[in-house]
C-alpha positions as CSV (number, residue, x, y, z in Angstrom):
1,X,0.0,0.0,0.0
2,X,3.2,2.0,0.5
3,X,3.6,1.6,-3.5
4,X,0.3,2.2,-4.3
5,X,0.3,5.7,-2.2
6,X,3.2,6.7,-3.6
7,X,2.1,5.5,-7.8
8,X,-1.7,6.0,-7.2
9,X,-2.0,2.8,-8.4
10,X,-4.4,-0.4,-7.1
11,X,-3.1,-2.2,-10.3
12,X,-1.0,-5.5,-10.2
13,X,0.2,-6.7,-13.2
14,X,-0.4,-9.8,-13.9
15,X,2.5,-10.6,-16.5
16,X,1.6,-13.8,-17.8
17,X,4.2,-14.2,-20.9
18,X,6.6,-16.8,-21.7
19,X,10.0,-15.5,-21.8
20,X,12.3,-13.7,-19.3
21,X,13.3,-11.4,-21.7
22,X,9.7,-10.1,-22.7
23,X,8.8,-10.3,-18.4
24,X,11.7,-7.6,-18.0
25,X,10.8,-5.2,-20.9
26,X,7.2,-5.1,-20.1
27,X,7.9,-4.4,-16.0
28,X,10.5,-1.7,-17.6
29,X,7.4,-0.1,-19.5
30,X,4.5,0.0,-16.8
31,X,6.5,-0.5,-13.6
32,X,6.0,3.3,-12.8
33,X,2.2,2.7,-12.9
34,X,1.5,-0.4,-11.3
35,X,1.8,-1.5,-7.4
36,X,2.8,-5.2,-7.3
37,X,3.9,-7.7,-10.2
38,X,1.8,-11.2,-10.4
39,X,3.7,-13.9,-12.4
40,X,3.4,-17.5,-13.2
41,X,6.9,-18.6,-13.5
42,X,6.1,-22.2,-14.6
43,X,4.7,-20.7,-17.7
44,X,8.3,-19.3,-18.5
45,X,9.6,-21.4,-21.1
46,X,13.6,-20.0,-21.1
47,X,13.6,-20.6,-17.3
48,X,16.9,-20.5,-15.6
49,X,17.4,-19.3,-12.3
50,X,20.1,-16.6,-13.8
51,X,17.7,-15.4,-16.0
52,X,14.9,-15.3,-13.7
53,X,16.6,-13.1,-11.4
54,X,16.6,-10.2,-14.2
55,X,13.3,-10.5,-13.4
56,X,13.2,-10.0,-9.3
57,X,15.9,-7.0,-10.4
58,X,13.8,-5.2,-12.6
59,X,10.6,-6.2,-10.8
60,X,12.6,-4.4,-7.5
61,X,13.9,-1.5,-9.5
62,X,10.3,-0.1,-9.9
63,X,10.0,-1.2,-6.3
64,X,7.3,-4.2,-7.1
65,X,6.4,-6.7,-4.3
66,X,6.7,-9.9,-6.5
67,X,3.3,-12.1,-6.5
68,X,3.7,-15.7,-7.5
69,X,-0.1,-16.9,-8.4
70,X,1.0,-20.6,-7.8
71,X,-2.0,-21.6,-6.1
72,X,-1.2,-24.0,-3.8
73,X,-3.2,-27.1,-2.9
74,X,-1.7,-29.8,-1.5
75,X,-0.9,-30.3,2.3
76,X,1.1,-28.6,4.5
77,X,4.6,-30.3,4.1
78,X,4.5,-30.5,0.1
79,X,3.8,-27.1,0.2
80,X,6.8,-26.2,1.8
81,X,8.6,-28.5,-0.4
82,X,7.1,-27.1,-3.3
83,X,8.0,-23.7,-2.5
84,X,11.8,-24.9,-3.0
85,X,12.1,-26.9,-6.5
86,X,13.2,-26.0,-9.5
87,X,12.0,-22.2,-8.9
88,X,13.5,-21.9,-5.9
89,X,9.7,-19.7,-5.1
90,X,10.7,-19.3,-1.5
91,X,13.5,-17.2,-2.5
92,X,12.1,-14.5,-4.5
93,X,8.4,-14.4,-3.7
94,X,7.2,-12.2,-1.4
95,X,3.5,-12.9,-2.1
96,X,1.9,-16.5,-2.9
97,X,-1.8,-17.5,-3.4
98,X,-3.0,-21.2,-2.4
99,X,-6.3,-23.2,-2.0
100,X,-7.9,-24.0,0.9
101,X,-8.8,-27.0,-0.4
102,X,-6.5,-29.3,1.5
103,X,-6.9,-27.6,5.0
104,X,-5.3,-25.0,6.9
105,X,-2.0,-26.4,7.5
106,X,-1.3,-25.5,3.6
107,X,-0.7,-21.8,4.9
108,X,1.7,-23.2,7.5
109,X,3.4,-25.7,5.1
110,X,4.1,-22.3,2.9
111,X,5.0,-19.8,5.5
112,X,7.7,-22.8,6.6
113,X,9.1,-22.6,2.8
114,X,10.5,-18.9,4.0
115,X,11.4,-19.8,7.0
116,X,14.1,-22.2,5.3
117,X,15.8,-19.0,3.8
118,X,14.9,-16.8,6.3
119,X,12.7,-14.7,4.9
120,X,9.0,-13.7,5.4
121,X,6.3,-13.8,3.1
122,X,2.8,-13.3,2.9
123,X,-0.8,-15.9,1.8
124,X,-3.3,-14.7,0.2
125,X,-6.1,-17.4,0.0
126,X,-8.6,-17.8,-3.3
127,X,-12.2,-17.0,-1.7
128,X,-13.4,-16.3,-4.6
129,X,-13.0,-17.0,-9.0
130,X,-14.0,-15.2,-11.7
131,X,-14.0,-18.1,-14.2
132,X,-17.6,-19.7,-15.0
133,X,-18.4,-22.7,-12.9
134,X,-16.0,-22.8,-10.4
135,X,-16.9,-24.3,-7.3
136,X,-15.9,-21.7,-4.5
137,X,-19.2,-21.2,-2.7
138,X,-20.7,-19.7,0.1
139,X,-19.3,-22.3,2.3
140,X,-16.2,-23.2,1.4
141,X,-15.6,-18.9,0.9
142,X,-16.5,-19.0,5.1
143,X,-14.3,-21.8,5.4
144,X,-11.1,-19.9,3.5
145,X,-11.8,-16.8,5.4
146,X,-11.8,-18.9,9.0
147,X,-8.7,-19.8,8.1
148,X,-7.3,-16.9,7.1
149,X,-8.6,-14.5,9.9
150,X,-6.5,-17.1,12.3
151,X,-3.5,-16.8,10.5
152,X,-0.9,-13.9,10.7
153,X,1.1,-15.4,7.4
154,X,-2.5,-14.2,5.6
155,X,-3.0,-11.1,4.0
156,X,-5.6,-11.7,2.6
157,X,-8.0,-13.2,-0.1
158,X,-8.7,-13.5,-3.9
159,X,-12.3,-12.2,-4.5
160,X,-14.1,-12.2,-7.7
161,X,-13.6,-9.4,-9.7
162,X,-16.0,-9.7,-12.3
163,X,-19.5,-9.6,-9.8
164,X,-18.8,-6.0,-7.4
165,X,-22.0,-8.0,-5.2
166,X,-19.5,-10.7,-4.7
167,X,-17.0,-8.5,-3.5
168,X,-19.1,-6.4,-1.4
169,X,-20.1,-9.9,0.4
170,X,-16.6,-11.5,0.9
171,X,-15.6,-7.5,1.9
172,X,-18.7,-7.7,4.7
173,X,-17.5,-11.5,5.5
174,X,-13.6,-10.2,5.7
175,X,-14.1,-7.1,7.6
176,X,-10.9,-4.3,7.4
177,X,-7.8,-6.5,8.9
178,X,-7.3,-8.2,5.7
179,X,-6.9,-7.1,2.1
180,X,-9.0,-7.9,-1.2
181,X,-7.5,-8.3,-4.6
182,X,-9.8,-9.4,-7.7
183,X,-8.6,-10.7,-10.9
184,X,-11.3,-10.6,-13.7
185,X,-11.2,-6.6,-14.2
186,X,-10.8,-5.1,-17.6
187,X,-11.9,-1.2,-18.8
188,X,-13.5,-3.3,-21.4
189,X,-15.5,-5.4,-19.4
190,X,-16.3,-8.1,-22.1
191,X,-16.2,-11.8,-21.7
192,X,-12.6,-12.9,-22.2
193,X,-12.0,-16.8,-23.6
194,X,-12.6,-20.0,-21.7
195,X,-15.2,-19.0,-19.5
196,X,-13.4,-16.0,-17.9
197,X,-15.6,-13.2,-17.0
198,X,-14.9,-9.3,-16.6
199,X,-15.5,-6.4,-14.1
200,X,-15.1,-2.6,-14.5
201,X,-12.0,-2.1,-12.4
202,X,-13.8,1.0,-10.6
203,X,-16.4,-1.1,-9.8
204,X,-14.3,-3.8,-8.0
205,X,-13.0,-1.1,-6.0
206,X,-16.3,1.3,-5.0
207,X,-17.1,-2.5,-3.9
208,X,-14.6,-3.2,-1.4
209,X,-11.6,-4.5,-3.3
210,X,-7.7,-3.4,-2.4
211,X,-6.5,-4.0,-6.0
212,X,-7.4,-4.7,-9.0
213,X,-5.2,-7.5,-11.1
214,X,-5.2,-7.0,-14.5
215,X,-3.1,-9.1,-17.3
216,X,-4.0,-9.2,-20.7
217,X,-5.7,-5.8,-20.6
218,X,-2.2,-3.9,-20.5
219,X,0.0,-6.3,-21.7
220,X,-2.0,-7.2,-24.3
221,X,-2.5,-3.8,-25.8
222,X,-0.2,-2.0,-28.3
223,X,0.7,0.7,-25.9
224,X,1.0,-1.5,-22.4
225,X,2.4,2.2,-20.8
226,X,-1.1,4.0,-21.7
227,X,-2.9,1.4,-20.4
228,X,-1.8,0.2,-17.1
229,X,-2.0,4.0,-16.6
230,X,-5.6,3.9,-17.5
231,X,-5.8,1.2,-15.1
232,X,-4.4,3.5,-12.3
233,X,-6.2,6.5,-12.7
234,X,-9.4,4.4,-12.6
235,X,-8.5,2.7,-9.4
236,X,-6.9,5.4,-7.8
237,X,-10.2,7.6,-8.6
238,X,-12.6,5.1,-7.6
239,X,-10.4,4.4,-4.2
240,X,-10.8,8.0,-3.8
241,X,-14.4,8.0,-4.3
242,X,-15.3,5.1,-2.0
């Protein structure tokens, strides 16, 4: 929130491209307009942990936490084995999401991945999806949150970014100790392919949510620097209007 003050930004990139090269030129273009950096690094096909850390530097340069969407599921203890690997996540990552799928020892099996490198990191748990038929209900949303409000590693929670109701519920469920970011924002709130659905970004935040994460709408675009700073002067408004 320190970054987004400073940018008047509630945008995180979500940079989901396939080479290390094309990660660092795009955080070079929109890193002054954006708060936090969202990648997939298993869909990085030049991988190499040299080349990845061009990544963390530029990503730190422009003063980017660095958000790994992994979304872990599995228990406790191969989550904190899975944070090591080939990607070495534990190292780097300073934000992971995860499922509560498996139980609430996931978000201890994770926060023990930092520990091994002494370093701290932060959970943020999916409450909510955006995609069409997924099956995070009204239940198993209370059951993520439970966890979550009993956990210090958790910021917070994934909400979905495409239905401001939604938000406005998990934001009533959450109450103000932990944060909200929604995926499924676009200025051009059409429906996107395989079942993903879009929000206005201002509408996601008037609803309740901390940031907005947007990927193919900058990144996407043929001027990625116009957009994301669309993006922030949206989210920065609305933040100012709520």
């Amino acid at each position: 929130m320190e970054t987004a003050s400073e940018k008047e930004s509630l945008v995180v990139l979500a940079a989901d491209l396939s080479t290390t090269g094309e990660l660092v030129r795009l955080i070079d273009l929109v890193g002054p307009h954006i708060a936090a950096l969202k990648t997939h690094v298993d869909m990085v096909e030049d991988f190499s942990g040299d080349s990845w850390q061009e990544v963390v530097k530029a990503a730190q340069s422009h003063d980017l936490m660095l958000f790994e969407d992994r979304k872990f599921a599995d228990i406790g203890k191969v989550s904190q084995t899975q944070m090591g690997g080939v990607y070495d996540i534990r190292s780097w990552a300073d934000i992971v999401t995860a499922h509560r799928v498996s139980g609430p020892d996931i978000v201890d099996g994770i926060a023990a991945g930092w520990d091994e490198v002494q370093r701290i990191g932060g959970v943020f748990l999916l409450a909510q999806m955006s995609s069409r038929g997924n099956l995070l209900t009204g239940g198993y949303t209370d059951e993520t949150i439970a966890t979550g409000a009993a956990s210090p590693h958790v910021l917070g929670y994934i909400g979905n970014g495409s239905s401001p109701d939604d938000i406005s519920s998990l934001r009533e469920k959450v109450g103000e100790g932990k944060m909200i970011w929604t995926p499924g924002v676009n200025l051009s709130a059409e429906e996107g392919a395989l079942g993903q659905r879009y929000g206005h970004p201002s509408d996601a935040i008037k609803a309740g949510s901390d940031a907005v994460i947007v990927g193919s709408g900058i990144h996407g675009t043929a001027d990625p620097a116009a957009a994301a700073r669309a993006y922030a002067e949206a989210t920065w408004s609305a933040l100012s209007g709520r």
